[in-house]
FITORKOL-518572 format. One record per residue (C-alpha): residue in three letters; x, y, z. Coordinates in steps of 0.001 Angstrom, whole numbers. Layout:
> ALA,X,Y,Z
...
END
This chain:
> UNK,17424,279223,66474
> UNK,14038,281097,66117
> UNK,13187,279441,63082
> UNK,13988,276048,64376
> UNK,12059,277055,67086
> UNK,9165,277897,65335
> UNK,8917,275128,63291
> UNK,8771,273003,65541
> UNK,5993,274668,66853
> UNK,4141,274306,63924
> UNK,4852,270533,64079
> UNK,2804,270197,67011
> UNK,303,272230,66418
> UNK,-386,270056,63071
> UNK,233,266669,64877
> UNK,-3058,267428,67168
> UNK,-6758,266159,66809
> UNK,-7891,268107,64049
> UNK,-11383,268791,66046
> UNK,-8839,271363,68206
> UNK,-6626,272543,65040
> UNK,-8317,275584,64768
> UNK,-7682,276938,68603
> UNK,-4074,275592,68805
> UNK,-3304,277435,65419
> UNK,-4880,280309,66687
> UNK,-3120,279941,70078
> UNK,3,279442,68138
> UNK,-145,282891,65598
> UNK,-1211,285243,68862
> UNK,2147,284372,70583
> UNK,4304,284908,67211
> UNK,2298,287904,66736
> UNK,2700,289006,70358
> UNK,6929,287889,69985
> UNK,6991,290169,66726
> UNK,5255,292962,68684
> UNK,8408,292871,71500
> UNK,5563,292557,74145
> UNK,6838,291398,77348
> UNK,7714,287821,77857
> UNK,5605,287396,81103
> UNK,2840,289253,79210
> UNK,3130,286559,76264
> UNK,3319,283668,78435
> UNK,289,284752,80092
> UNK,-1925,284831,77245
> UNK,-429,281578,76423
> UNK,-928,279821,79332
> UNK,-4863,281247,79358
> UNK,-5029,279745,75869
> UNK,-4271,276105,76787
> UNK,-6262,276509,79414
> UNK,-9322,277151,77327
> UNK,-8632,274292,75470
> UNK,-8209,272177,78458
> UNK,-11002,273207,80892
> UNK,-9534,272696,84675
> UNK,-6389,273091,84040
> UNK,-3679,275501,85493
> UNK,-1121,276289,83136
> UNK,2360,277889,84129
> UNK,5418,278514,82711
> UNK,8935,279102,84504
> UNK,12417,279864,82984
> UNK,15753,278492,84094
> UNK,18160,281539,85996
> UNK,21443,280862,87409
> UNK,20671,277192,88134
> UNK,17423,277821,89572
> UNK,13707,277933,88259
> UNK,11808,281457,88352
> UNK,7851,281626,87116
> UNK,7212,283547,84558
> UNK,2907,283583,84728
> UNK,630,280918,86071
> UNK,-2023,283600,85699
> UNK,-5020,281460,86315
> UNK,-3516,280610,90367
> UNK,-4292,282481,92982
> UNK,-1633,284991,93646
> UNK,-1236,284395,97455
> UNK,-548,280772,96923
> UNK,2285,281497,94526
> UNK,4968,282253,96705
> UNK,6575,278741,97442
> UNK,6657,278556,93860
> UNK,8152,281942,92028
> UNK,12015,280760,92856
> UNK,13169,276808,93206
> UNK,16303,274483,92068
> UNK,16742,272666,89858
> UNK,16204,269349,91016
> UNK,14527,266119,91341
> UNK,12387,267901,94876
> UNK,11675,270574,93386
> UNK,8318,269281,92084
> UNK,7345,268180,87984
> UNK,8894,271657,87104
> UNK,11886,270914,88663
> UNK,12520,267626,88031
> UNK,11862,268391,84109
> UNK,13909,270987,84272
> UNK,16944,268662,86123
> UNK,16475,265378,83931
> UNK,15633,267146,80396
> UNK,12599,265600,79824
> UNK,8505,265419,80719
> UNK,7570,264743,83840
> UNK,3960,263595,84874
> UNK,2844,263624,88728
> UNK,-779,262267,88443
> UNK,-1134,262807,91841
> UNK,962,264941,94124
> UNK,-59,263673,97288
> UNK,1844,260666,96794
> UNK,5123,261680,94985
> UNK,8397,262382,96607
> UNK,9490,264722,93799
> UNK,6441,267159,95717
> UNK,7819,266228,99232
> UNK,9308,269729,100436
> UNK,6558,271525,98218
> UNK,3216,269637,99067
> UNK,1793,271651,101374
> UNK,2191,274431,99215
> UNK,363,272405,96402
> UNK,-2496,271482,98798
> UNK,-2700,275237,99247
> UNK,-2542,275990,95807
> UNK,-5253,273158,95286
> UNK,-2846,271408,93376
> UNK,-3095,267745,92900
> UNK,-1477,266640,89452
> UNK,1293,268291,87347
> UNK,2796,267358,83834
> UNK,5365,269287,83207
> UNK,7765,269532,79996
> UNK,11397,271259,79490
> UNK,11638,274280,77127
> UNK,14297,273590,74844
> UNK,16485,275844,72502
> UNK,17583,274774,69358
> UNK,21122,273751,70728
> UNK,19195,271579,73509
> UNK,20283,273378,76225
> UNK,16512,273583,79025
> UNK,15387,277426,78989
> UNK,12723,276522,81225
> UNK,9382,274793,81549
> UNK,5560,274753,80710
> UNK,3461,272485,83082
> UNK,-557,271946,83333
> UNK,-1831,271391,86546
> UNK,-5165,270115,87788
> UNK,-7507,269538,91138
> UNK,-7721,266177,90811
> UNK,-5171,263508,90186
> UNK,-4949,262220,87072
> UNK,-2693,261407,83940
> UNK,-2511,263017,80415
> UNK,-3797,261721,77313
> UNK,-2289,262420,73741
> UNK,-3806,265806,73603
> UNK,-3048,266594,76345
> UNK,765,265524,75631
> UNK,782,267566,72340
> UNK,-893,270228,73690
> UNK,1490,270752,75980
> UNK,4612,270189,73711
> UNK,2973,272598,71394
> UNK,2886,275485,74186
> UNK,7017,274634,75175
> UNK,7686,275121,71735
> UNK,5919,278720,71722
> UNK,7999,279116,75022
> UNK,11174,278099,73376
> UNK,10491,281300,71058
> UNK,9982,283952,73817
> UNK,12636,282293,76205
> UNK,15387,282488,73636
> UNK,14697,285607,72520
> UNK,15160,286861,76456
> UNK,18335,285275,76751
> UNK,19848,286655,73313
> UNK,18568,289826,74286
> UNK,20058,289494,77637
> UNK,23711,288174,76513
> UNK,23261,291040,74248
> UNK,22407,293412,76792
> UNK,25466,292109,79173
> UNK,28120,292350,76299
> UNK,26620,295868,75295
> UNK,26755,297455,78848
> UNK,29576,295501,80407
> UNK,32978,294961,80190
> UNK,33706,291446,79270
> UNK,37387,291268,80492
> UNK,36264,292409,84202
> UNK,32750,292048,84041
> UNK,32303,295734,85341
> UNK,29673,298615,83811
> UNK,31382,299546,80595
> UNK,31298,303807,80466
> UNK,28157,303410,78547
> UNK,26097,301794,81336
> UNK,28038,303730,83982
> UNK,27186,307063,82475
> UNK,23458,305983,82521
> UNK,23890,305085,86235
> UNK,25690,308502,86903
> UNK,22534,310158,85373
> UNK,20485,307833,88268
> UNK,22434,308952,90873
> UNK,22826,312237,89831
> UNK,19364,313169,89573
> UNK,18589,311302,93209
> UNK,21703,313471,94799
> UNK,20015,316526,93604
> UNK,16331,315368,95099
> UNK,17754,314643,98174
> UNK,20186,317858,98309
> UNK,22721,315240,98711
> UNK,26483,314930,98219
> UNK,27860,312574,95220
> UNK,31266,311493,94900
> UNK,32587,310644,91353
> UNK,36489,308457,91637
> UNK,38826,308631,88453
> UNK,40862,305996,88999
> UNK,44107,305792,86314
> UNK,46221,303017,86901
> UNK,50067,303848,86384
> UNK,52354,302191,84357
> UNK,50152,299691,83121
> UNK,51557,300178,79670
> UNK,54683,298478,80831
> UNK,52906,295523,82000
> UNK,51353,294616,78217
> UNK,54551,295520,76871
> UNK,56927,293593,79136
> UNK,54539,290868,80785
> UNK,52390,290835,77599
> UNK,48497,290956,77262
> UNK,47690,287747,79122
> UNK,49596,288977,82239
> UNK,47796,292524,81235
> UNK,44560,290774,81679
> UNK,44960,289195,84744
> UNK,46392,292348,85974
> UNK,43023,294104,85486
> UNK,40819,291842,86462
> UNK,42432,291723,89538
> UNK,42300,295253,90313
> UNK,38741,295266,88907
> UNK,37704,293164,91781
> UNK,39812,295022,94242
> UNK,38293,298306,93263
> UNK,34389,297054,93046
> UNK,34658,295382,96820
> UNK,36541,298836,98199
> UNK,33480,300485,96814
> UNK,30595,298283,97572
> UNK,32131,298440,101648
> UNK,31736,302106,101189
> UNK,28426,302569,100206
> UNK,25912,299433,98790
> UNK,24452,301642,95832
> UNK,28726,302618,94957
> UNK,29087,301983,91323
> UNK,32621,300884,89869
> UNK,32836,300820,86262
> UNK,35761,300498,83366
> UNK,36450,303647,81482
> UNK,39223,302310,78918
> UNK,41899,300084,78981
> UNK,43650,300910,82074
> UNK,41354,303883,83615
> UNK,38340,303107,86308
> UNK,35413,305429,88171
> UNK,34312,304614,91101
> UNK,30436,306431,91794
> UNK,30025,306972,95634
> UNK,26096,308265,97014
> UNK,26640,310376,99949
> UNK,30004,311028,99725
> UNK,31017,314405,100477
> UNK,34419,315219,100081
> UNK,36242,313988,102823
> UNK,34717,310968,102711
> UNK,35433,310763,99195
> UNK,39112,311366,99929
> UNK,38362,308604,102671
> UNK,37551,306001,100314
> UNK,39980,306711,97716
> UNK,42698,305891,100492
> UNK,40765,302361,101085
> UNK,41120,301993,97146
> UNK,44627,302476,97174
> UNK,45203,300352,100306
> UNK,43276,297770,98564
> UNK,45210,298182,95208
> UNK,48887,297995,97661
> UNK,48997,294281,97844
> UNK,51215,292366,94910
> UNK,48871,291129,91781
> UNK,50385,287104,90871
> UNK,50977,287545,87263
> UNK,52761,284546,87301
> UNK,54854,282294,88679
> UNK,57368,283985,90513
> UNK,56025,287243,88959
> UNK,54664,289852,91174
> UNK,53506,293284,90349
> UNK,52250,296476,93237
> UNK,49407,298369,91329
> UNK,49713,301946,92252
> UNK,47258,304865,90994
> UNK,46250,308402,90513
> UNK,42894,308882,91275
> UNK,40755,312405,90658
> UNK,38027,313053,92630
> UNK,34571,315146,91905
> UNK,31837,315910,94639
> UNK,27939,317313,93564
> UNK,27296,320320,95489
> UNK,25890,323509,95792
> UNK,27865,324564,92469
> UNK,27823,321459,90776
> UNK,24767,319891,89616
> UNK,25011,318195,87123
> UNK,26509,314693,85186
> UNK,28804,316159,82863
> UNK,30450,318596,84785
> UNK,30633,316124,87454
> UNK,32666,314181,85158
> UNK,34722,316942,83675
> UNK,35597,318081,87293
> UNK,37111,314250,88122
> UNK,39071,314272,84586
> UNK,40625,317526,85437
> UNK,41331,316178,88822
> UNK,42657,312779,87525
> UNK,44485,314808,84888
> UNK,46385,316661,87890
> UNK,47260,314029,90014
> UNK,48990,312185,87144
> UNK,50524,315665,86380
> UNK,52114,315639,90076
> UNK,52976,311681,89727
> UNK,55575,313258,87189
> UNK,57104,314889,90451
> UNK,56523,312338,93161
> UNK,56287,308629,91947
> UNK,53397,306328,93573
> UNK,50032,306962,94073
> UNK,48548,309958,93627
> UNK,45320,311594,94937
> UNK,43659,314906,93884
> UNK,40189,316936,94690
> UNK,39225,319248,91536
> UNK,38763,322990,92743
> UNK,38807,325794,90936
> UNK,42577,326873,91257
> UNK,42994,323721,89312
> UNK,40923,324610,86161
> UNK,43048,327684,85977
> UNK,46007,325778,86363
> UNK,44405,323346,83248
> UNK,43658,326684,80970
> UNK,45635,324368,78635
> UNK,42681,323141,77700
> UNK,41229,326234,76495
> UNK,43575,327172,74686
> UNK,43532,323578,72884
> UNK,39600,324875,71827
> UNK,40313,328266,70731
> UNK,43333,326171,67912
> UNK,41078,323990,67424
> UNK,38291,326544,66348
> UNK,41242,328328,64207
> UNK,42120,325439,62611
> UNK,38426,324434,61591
> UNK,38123,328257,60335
> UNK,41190,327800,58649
> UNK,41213,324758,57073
> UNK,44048,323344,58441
> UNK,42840,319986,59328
> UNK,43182,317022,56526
> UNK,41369,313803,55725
> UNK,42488,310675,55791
> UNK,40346,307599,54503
> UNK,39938,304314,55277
> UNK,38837,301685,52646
> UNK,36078,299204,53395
> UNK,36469,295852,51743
> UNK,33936,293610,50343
> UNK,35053,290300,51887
> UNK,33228,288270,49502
> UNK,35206,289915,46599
> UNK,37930,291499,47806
> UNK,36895,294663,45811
> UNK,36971,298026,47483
> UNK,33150,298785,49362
> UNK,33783,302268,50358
> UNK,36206,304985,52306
> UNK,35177,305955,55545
> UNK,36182,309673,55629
> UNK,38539,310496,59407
> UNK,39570,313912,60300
> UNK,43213,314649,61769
> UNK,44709,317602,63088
> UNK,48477,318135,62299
> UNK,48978,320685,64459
> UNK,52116,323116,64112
> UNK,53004,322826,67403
> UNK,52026,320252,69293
> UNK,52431,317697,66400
> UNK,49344,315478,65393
> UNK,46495,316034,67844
> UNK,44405,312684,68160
> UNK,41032,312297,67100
> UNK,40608,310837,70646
> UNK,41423,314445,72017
> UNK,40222,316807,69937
> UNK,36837,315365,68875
> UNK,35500,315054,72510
> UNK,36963,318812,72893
> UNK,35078,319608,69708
> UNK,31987,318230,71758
> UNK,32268,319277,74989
> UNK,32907,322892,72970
> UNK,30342,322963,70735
> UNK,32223,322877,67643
> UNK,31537,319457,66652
> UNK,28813,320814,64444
> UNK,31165,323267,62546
> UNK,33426,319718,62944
> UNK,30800,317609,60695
> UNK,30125,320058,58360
> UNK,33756,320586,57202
> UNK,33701,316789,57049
> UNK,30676,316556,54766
> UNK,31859,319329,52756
> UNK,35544,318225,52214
> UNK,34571,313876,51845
> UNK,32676,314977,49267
> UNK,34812,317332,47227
> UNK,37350,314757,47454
> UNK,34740,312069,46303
> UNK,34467,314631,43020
> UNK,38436,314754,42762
> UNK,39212,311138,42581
> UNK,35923,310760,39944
> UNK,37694,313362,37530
> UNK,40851,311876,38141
> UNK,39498,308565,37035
> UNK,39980,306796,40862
> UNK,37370,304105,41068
> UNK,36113,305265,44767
> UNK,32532,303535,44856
> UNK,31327,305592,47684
> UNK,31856,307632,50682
> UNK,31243,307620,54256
> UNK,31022,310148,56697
> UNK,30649,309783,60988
> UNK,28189,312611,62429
> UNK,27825,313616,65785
> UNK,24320,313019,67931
> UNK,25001,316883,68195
> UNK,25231,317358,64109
> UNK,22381,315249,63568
> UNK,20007,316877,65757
> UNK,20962,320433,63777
> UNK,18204,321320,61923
> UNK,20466,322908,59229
> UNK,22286,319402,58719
> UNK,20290,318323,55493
> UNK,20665,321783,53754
> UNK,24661,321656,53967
> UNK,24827,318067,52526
> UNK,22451,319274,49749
> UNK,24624,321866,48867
> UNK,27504,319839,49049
> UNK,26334,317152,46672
> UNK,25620,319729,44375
> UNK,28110,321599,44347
> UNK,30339,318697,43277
> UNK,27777,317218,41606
> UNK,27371,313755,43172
> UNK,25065,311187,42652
> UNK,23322,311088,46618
> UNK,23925,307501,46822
> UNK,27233,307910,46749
> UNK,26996,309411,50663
> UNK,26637,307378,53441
> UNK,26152,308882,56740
> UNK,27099,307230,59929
> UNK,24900,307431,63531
> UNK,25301,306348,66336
> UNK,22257,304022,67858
> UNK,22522,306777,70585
> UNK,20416,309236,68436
> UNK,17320,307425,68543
> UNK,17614,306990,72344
> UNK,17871,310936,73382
> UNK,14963,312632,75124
> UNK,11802,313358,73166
> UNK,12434,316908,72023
> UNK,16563,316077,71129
> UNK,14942,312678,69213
> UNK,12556,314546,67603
> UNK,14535,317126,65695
> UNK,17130,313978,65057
> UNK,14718,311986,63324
> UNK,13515,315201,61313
> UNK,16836,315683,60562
> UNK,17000,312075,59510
> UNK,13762,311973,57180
> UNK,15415,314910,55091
> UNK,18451,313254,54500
> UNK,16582,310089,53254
> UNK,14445,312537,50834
> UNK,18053,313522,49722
> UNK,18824,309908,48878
> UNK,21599,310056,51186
> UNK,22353,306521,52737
> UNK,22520,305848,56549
> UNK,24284,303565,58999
> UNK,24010,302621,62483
> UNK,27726,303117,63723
> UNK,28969,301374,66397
> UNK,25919,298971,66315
> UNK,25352,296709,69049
> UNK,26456,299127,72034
> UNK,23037,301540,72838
> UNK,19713,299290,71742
> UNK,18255,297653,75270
> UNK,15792,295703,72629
> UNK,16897,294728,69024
> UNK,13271,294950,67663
> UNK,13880,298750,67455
> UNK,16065,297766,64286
> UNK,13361,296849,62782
> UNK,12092,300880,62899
> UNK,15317,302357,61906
> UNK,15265,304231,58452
> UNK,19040,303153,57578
> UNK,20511,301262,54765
> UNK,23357,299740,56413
> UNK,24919,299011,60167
> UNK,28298,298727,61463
> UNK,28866,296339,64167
> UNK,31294,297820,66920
> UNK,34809,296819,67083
> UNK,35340,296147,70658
> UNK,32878,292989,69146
> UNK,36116,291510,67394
> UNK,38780,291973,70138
> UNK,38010,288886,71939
> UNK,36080,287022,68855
> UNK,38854,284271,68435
> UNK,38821,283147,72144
> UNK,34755,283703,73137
> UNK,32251,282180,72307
> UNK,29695,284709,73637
> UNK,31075,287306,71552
> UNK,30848,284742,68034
> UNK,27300,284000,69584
> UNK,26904,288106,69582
> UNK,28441,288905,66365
> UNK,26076,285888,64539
> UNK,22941,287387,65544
> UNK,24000,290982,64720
> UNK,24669,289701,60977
> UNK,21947,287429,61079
> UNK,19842,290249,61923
> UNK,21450,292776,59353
> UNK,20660,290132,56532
> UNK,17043,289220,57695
> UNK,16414,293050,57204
> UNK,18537,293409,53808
> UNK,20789,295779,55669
> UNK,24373,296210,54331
> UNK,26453,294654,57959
> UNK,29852,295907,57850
> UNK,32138,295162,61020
> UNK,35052,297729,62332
> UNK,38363,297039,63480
> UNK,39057,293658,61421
> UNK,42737,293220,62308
> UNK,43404,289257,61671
> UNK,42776,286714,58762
> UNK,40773,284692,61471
> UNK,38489,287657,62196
> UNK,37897,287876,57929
> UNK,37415,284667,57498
> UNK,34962,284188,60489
> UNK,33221,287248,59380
> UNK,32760,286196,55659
> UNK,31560,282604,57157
> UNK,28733,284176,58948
> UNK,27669,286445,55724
> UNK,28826,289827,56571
> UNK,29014,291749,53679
> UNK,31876,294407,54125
> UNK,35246,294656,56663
> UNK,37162,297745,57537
> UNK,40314,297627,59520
> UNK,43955,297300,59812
> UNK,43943,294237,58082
> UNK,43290,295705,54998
> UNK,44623,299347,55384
> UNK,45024,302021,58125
> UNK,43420,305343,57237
> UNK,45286,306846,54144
> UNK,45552,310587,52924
> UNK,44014,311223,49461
> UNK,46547,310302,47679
> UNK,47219,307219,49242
> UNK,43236,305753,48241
> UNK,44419,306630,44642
> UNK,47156,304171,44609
> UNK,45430,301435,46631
> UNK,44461,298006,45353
> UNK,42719,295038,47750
> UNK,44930,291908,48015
> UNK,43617,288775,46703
> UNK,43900,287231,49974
> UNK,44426,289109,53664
> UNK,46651,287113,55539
> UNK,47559,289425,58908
> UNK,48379,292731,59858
> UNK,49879,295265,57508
> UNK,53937,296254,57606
END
C-alpha cells in the first residue's frame, strides 16, 4: 500500500513543468523523510501544505482526513486560526463545500468561485470570513481506492486551475495518501492491540494502563477507587452445549450490559474484558458502598434472559469481587490482587449458594486465602529442588515443513495437587518474586537439554527460551546464560531468547537496565525475539530500533483470522513488516490448515501450534518428525 502509494507520488512529481521539478522533488523527499521519522501526521501535513504554497504564491493549502463518515482538518496552517472553526469537522457531502463534495463523489472538485456555488451554500459565510473565494479540492486515495481524505488549494480571488496547478495538487494527495494510511494502519493496529475484538471492550492490556490513570488521580485527589471483578458463571456450559457462536453472542451481550451499568454510574467508569468469560469494571469515586451499590445494578442488568437463539434463552448470573483504594491501599497491583481474592471468594461461596454472588476483599479474607501462600512457598521448593520438567514445543518452517526450533515451557507436576498450570504458577512466580530464579532454571535446563539431544544425535536446530520483563531487567541475566552455554558447550546462536514488547515500554530506570541487559546478550551472540508481538507498540516505527533477530506475532491474532478481515489486514502488515526488516516472523497458536496455509501465503517464515504438536517432554522431540502436509488438529 505504501509503496503504491509512493510511487505514485513520484509519478506526479515527474509529470510537472520541469522549471518546478526541483521544488516538488524536494517537497516530495521532506514528507517521506518526515513519514520515516514517525513525526506527527498534522506536523507533516503542515510542512506540506506550506510547501505547495510556496510554489503557488496566494494560495491556501489544507488537508482533511475522512473519520466516521465525516471530514476532520488536519493543518491549513497558512489560515487564520479564528476563522477555522466552521471548518475543523463537516460531512461528507455534496454541501459540505469542494472538500466535501470530493470527499462524497471520489473525485476533484473545482469551485472557481464560492460565492456562486451551492456546494458552499451552508458554509459561505464562513468562507467570506476566511477570505475564501475559490477551492480545488482532490480525494486522498489508498491503494485499495477507498477516500482517506482530501488536499484542497484555496485562493482570494475566484479563479480556475491550470495543469500545474492540477498536478501540483495530485502530487501533494499522493504524499497525503502516505501519512493518511499509515494513521489508519496504525490505528486498526492500535484498536486490535488494546481492544477486544469480540466485544469491542479495553482488552486487560489497555485496562491496566487506564487503572494506572485512575489510580494515580484517586491518590491526588485522596479519593476512593472502586475496582469490579466480574466472573460470569457457568459460561463453560454455554460453549459446550450452545457452542461458540451462541458463546459469542452470549458475551457480547453481557459486554454491553456491563459497559452501560458502568458508564450510568460514573462517566470516567471503565469496563474492560479480562479473559474469556471474566470482566472488571473501574469505578472513580466509588467508595465501598457505592461500589457494592453498583455491583447490584450490574447484576440487575445481567438478570434479564440473553436470545441465543430461537427459542433459546439463557439468565447470566455472576460473582463479582470488589476492591476499594484507601487509606491502606494505594496502589494498582494490590488494587487488583485485593478484587481477585475477592472474586476468588465469592465464587468459593457460589459452591454453597447457587446464583450470583457478591464479595468485598478485607483482610479476614486473605487469611482465609493463605492457600495461596502456601502455593509460593511449593513453588519456591520445587524450583530449589528441581522438581519442575520441560516440555518443548517444535516450531515448523512452513515453507519446508522441516523442524525451525523448540520453544522450551516449564510445568509443575506437583505431588499433590496434580499438574499446576503455567497459567497459575507463573503469575505466582511474578507476583512472588521468583520468576527470576523461574528463568534461570529455564535457561539453564533448555540448554543442557539442547547438549543432550546433540550427543544423542537428535537434529534439534535451536532453542528458545520466554523471559520475564522481571528476568530481563536483572543485571545478572547475561552472566547465567554465559555460563550456561559454556558449560554445555553451545554454539550462542543456537539460543533464542523471547521478550515481550513490554520491556522496551517500562519507565526509564526499569528500561534502562533492560536494554543493558539486552546489549550483553547480543555481545553473547544470543538471538532475540519480540514475543507476543503486536500487543504493547502504540507506533510500529519503534521496530525499526529493536536489537532482535526475530518476532512472534501473538496468537489471539489467529483466533478470528478465518472470519475477519481486520485481523488478515493485521497479520499482513505484521509479516510484511518482519520481512521488510529481515526479521525471522514466526506466528503462535497455528491450530488449522487454513491458518498454515494463509500464513505461508503471506510469507511468514515459521508456525508453532497445535497443528503441528502440543508441547512434548524430551523424549517426545527425539522421536518427532514434521508431516509432509498439516491437515487439522492433532489426535
Amino acid at each position: 500500500m505504501r509503496t503504491q502509494a509512493l510511487e505514485q507520488a513520484i509519478d506526479a512529481v515527474v509529470a510537472v513543468n520541469a522549471r518546478n521539478q526541483d521544488p516538488l522533488l524536494a517537497a516530495a523527499s521532506e514528507a517521506v523523510a518526515a513519514l520515516a521519522r514517525d513525526l506527527p501526521t498534522h506536523q507533516i501535513m503542515a510542512g506540506l501544505c506550506r510547501r505547495v504554497e510556496r510554489m503557488s504564491p496566494g494560495a491556501v493549502a489544507a488537508v482533511m482526513r475522512v473519520e466516521d463518515g465525516r471530514l476532520r482538518l488536519v493543518a491549513m496552517p497558512s489560515a487564520d486560526p479564528a476563522a477555522l472553526a466552521p471548518f475543523r469537522d463537516l460531512p461528507v457531502g455534496l454541501q459540505s463545500g469542494s472538500c466535501g463534495a470530493a470527499a462524497f463523489l471520489g473525485q476533484p472538485v473545482a469551485v472557481a468561485d464560492i460565492a456562486r456555488d451551492p456546494r458552499w451554500e451552508p458554509l459561505r459565510d464562513a468562507a467570506r470570513a476566511a477570505g475564501l473565494a475559490a477551492s480545488w479540492s482532490t480525494p486522498v486515495r489508498a491503494a485499495d481506492g477507498r477516500v482517506l481524505g482530501t488536499f484542497a488549494l484555496c485562493f482570494a480571488e475566484p479563479r480556475l486551475p491550470d495543469a500545474f496547478h492540477e498536478h501540483l495538487v495530485a502530487m501533494a494527495a499522493d504524499l497525503c495518501a502516505l501519512a493518511l494510511a499509515r494513521d489508519q494502519a496504525q490505528d486498526r493496529i492500535h484498536r486490535l492491540a488494546s481492544y477486544d475484538a469480540l466485544t469491542g471492550l479495553p482488552n486487560r492490556q489497555l485496562l491496566l494502563a487506564r487503572t494506572d490513570e485512575a489510580v494515580a488521580r484517586a491518590n491526588a485527589a485522596r479519593q476512593p477507587l472502586a475496582m469490579l471483578f466480574i466472573d460470569l458463571n457457568d459460561f463453560k456450559q454455554v460453549n459446550d452445549v450452545q457452542g461458540h457462536g451462541a458463546g459469542d453472542r452470549f458475551l457480547t451481550e453481557v459486554a454491553a450490559r456491563l459497559q452501560h451499568v458502568a458508564l450510568a454510574c460514573h462517566p470516567d467508569a471503565v469496563t474492560g474484558r479480562l479473559s474469556g468469560d471474566e470482566f472488571a469494571v473501574l469505578l472513580p469515586d466509588h467508595a465501598q458502598e457505592a461500589a457494592m451499590a453498583a455491583a447490584q445494578a450490574l447484576l440487575v442488568a445481567l438478570s434479564a434472559p440473553v436470545s441465543l437463539a430461537p427459542g433459546q434463552r439463557l439468565t447470566p448470573t455472576a460473582s463479582i469481587g470488589i476492591s476499594v483504594l484507601g487509606e491502606q491501599l494505594r496502589d494498582r497491583a494490590t488494587l487488583l490482587h485485593h478484587a481477585d481474592l475477592a472474586v476468588y471468594q465469592a465464587k468459593r461461596r457460589r459452591l454453597r449458594e447457587r446464583g450470583n454472588q457478591v464479595c468485598v476483599y478485607d483482610a479476614t479474607l486473605a487469611r482465609r486465602l493463605g492457600d495461596r501462600r502456601a502455593l509460593e512457598l511449593e513453588l519456591r521448593d520445587a524450583i530449589g529442588d528441581g522438581a519442575l520438567r520441560m516440555h518443548y514445543q517444535p516450531q515448523v518452517n512452513l515453507g519446508s515443513d522441516t523442524l525451525h526450533a523448540v520453544e522450551a515451557l516449564a510445568r509443575w507436576p506437583h505431588p499433590r495437587r496434580g499438574d499446576v498450570a503455567p497459567s497459575v504458577f507463573v503469575p505466582l512466580a511474578e507476583e512472588s518474586g521468583l520468576i527470576v530464579e523461574l528463568g534461570c532454571w529455564a535457561v539453564r535446563e533448555a540448554c543442557a537439554q539442547l547438549a543432550q539431544w546433540r550427543r544423542d544425535g537428535v537434529t534439534v536446530p535451536a532453542m528458545s527460551v520466554n523471559l520475564s520483563p522481571l528476568s530481563i531487567r536483572d543485571p545478572g541475566l547475561a552472566d547465567v546464560v554465559a555460563q550456561a552455554l559454556q558449560a554445555n558447550d553451545l554454539p550462542p546462536g543456537m539460543l533464542t531468547i523471547e521478550i515481550t514488547e513490554g520491556v522496551f515500554l517500562d519507565q526509564a530506570s526499569e528500561a534502562e537496565s533492560a536494554l543493558a541487559t539486552i546489549a550483553a546478550l547480543r555481545r553473547l551472540g544470543v538471538r532475540l525475539s519480540i514475543d507476543d508481538f503486536g500487543t504493547g507498540f502504540s507506533s510500529l516505527s519503534r521496530l525499526t530500533r529493536l536489537p532482535v533477530e526475530e518476532i512472534k506475532l501473538d496468537r489471539s491474532f489467529l483466533v478470528d483470522l478465518e472470519t475477519s478481515e481486520a485481523t488478515r489486514t493485521l497479520v499482513e502488515a505484521v509479516i510484511r513488516i518482519g520481512r521488510a526488516r529481515n526479521l525471522t516472523v514466526v506466528a503462535e497458536g497455528v491450530t488449522s490448515a487454513f491458518q498454515r496455509r494463509f500464513l505461508l501465503e503471506q510469507g511468514c517464515h515459521v508456525g508453532q501450534g497445535f497443528l503441528f504438536s502440543q508441547p512434548l517432554p524430551a523424549a517426545g522431540i527425539a522421536g518427532w518428525r514434521p508431516q509432509p502436509a498439516w491437515t487439522g488438529l492433532p489426535l
